[in-house]
N, C-alpha and C positions, 0 to 999 in steps of 0.2 A: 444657637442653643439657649443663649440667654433671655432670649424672645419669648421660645416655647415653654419655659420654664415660668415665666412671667402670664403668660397666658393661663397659664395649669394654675398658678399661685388667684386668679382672677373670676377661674372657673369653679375654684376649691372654694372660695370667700363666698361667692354665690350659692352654691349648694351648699354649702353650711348655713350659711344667711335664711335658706330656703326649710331648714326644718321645722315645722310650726309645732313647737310647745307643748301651746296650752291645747291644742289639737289630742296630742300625743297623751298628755298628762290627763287632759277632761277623758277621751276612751279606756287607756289603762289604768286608772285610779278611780273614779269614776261614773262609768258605763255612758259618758255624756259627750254629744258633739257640740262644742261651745259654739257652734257655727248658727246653730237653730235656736238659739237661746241668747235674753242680752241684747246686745244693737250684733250678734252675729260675727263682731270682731274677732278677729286671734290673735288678741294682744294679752297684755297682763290684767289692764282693769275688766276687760270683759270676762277673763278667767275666775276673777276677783268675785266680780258679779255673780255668776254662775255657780262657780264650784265651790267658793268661799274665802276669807283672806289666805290661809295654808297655800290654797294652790295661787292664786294670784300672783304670791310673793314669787316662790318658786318661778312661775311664768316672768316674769318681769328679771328675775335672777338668771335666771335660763338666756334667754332673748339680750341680754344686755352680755351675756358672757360672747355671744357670737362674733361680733367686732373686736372684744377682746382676742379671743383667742386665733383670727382670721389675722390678724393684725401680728401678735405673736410669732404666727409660722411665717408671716412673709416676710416680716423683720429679719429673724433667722436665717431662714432658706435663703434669701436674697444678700445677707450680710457677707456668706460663703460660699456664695456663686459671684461675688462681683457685679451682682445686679445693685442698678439705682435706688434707694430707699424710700424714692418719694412712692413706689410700688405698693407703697402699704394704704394710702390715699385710695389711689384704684381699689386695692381690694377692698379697702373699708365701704365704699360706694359701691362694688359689688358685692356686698354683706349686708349692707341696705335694701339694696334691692330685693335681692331676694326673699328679706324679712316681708318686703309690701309687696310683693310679687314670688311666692314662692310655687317652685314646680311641683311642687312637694304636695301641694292643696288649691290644686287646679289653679295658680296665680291670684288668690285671693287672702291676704296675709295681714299684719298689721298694719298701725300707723306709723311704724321710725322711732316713738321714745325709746324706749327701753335701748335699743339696739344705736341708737342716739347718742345715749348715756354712756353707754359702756364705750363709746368711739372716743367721748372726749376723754373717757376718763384716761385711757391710752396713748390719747394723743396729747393733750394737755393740761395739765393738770386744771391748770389757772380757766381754763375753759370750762372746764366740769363744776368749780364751788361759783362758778358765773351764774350756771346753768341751775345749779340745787337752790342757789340763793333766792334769785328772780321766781324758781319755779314752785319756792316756799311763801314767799309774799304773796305774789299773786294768787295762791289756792286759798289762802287765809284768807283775802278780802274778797275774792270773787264766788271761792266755791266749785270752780270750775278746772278737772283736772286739764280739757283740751287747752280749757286759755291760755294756762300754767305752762302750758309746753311749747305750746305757738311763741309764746311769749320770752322763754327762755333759750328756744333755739334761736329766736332772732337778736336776743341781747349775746349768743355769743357770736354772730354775726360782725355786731359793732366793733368787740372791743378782740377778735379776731389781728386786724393788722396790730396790735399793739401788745400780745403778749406771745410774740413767736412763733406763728404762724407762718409755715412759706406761702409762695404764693399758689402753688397748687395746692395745700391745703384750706389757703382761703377757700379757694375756687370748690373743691370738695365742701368744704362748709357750706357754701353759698347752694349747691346742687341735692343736699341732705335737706338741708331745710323747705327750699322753694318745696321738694318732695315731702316732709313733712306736713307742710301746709295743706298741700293738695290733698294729702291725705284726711285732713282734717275738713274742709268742705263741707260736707254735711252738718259737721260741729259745729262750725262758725254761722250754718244757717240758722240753726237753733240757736245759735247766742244771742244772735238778733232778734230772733223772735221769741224769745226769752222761754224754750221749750226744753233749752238742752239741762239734761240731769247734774244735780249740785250734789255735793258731799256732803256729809251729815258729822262725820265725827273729827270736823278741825276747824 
């Protein structure tokens, strides 16, 4: 029983992880599929791009609630079932996924910040002002939100074993990010070639 309930708790984190947003928000607020607009992402900064800061926030508010609240139920559920709690690892990584991979928008989703964000901030505190801190420097001097984030998921990478991390949550860390990155790809080609879009107002 404990299995199938674990399994259901993994399936739910996905499908939730899978709702896309700024999808939802650009058609019923604004008659727009962010998908054709933008670099096409359905993340918060392409929302941002497209529909304007309003709905960007929202998107990035949205999206970063999803780990939160996938995280939440399996806490609970699992707390008064006698399930393991590191369960919430799993689903968080399956709330990921389905952000960058949702079934929701033919498999074609964000990049992992937002939904990133919302993981540490759930999971640990000290992992999150790791993550805002790094991910504030680096936007100041470079301009660039992809580097900003490449950059702060891998600084909570490091200091991961040292602020109470288990070790399958290292290991979740370690499998968000690598995912992060990949997700980033194309960004990081543009950084090199010094093509990718900088921000204007910081």
């Amino acid at each position: 029983m404990k299995i199938v309930i674990s399994l259901l708790l993994i399936i739910m984190s996905y499908l939730y992880g899978s709702i896309p947003f700024a999808l939802v928000i650009g058609k019923l607020f604004y008659n727009t599929d962010v998908r054709n607009q933008g670099s096409g992402n359905l993340g918060g900064t392409n929302a941002g791009r497209v529909l304007g800061k309003k709905a960007g926030i929202s998107v990035i508010l949205l999206d970063a609630s999803k780990c939160c609240i996938s995280i939440l139920i399996a806490k609970t559920i699992s707390h008064y079932m006698g399930i393991n709690q590191d369960i919430i690892y799993l689903c968080a990584f399956a709330c990921v996924i389905g952000h960058c991979y949702p079934i929701f928008a033919q498999f074609k989703g964000g990049k992992a910040v937002s939904v990133a964000i919302g993981y540490t901030l759930v999971t640990n505190i000290y992992a999150f002002f790791v993550a805002i801190v790094i991910f504030l420097i680096t936007l100041k001097i470079s301009k660039y939100v992809s580097l900003s984030s490449i950059l702060a998921s891998l600084a909570i990478l490091i200091v991961s074993p040292f602020i109470g991390y288990p070790m399958i949550g290292i290991i979740t860390n370690i499998c968000i990010v690598m995912l992060l990155i990949y997700k980033h790809k194309e960004n990081i080609k543009r950084i090199k070639s010094k093509t990718e879009s900088q921000i204007t107002w910081m």
